[in-house]
N, C-alpha and C positions, 0 to 999 in steps of 0.2 A: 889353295882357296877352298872355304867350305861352301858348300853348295845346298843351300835350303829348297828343293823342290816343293810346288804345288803342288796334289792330286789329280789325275787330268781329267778328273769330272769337276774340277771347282770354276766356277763363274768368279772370279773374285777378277775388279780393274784395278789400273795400277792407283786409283784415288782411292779407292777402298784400301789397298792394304796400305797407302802410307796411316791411313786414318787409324788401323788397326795394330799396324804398329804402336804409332805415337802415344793412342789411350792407350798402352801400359806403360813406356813412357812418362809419362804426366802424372797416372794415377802411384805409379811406383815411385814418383821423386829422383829419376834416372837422369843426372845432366845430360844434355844431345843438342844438338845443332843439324837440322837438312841443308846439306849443300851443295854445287853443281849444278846440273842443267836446270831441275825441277826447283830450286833456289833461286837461279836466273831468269822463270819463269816468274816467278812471287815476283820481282823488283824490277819484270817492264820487257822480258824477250818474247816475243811472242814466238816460239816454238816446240816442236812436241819434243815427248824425250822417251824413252823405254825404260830409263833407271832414277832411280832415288840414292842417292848417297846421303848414310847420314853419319857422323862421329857421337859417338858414346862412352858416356863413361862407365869401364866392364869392369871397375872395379868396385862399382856401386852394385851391379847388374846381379840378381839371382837368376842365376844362368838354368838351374833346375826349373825355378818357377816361370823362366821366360819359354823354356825349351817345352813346358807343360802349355803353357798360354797360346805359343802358335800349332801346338797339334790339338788343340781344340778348334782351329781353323781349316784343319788339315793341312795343316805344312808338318813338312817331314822334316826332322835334324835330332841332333840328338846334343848331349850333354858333352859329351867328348867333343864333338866337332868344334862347339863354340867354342870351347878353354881351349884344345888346339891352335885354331884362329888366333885369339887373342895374345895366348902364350907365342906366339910363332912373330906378332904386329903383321898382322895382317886382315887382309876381309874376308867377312862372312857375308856371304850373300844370298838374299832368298830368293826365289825363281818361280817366276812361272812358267809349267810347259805348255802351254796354248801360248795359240799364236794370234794376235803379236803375243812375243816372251818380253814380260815385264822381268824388271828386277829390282833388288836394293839391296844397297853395299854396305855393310855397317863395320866401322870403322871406330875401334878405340882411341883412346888416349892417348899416342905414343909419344907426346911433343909439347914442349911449351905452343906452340902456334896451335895445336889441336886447341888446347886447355882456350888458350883466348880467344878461337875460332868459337868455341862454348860457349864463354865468360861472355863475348860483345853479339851475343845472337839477340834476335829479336823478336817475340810472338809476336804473331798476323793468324786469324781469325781465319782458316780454309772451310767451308762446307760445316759452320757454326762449331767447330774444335779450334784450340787453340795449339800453333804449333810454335817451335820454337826453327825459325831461321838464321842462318848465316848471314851478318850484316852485310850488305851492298859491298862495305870496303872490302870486306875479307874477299868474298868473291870477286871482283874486280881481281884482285891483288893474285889471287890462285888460281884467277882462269889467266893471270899473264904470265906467271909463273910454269902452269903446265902447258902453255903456250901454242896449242892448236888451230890453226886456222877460224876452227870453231870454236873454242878458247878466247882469242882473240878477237872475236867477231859477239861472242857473248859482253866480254866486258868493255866493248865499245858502246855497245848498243843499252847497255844495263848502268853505263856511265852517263850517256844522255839523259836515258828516262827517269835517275835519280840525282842529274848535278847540281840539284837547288838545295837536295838534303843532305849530299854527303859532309862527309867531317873528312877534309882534305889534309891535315896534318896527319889525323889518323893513317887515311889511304897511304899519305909518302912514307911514313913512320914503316907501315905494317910492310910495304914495296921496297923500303930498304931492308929489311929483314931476310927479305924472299932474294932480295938482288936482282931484280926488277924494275930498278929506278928509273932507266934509261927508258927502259918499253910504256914505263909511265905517261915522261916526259911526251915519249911520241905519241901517245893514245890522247894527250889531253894538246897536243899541236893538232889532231887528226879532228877532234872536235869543234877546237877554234877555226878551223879552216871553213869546217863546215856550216859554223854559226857565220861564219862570215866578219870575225873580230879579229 
């Protein structure tokens, strides 16, 4: 795992650096999708998180000019680490060491569901930037998938707050994929229960 340190005299919060990520991002024409906690937050969880996950495409990515653009931030990594990372499919992550320690995951392309995770994101307006999020279904679908108490507590809860606007074929389509059909079935019985239907 590559590990991108702040400098520990930098103030930066974890809204700033996703902001600062995303503009190069945007301005570079980089496919990406943020997804995860900080994702479940955008579409209705109210809770904090420490990390940003985001998938990228490192095949678009000038990793020289990316690896220049955050040590103009002072974040430390270098050229090798990222093509590492990505050559290996795995995460790059940048870090801060103040405390709290933020972080963010950045996560290539390894997978058709990465690529659609991409393809069906959706910009929302954060702190007047525009960013590109992981649609509600895919998160549902991934937080049942890696299936953690808090996984599962995320895409209940992010399942209410958008069940007027989801595209429910989508969701069963994208949960049979994952093979998570069944945990579906139960998350949206666990719902009716609760609406009282």
């Amino acid at each position: 795992m590559l590990i991108i340190h702040l400098r520990e005299t930098s103030t930066l919060k974890i809204e700033e650096l996703l902001l600062y990520v995303t503009k190069y991002l945007n301005t570079n024409k980089i496919p990406y999708a943020i997804v995860g906690g900080f994702s479940a937050i955008v579409w209705g969880r109210g809770r904090s998180t420490y990390d940003i996950d985001i998938i990228l495409d490192q095949k678009i990515l000038n990793i020289s000019e990316f690896v220049n653009y955050l040590q103009d931030k002072e974040l430390i990594t270098s050229v090798r680490d990222l093509q590492e990372a990505f050559r290996e499919l795995s995460h790059a992550t940048i870090q801060a060491m103040e405390s709290p320690v933020y972080r963010i995951d950045l996560k290539g392309v390894y997978s058709s569901l990465d690529r659609e995770t991409i393809d069906t994101s959706k910009k929302i307006t954060f702190k007047g930037q525009t960013i590109r999020f992981g649609s509600p279904e895919s998160l549902i679908a991934h937080k049942l998938h890696f299936g953690s108490d808090r996984d599962l507590e995320d895409a209940l809860v992010v399942f209410i707050a958008q069940e007027n606007l989801l595209n429910l074929n989508y969701l069963t389509r994208l949960c049979g994929k994952l093979g998570v059909s069944k945990k579906l079935e139960r998350l949206i019985e666990i719902v009716r229960e609760k609406e009282g239907k």
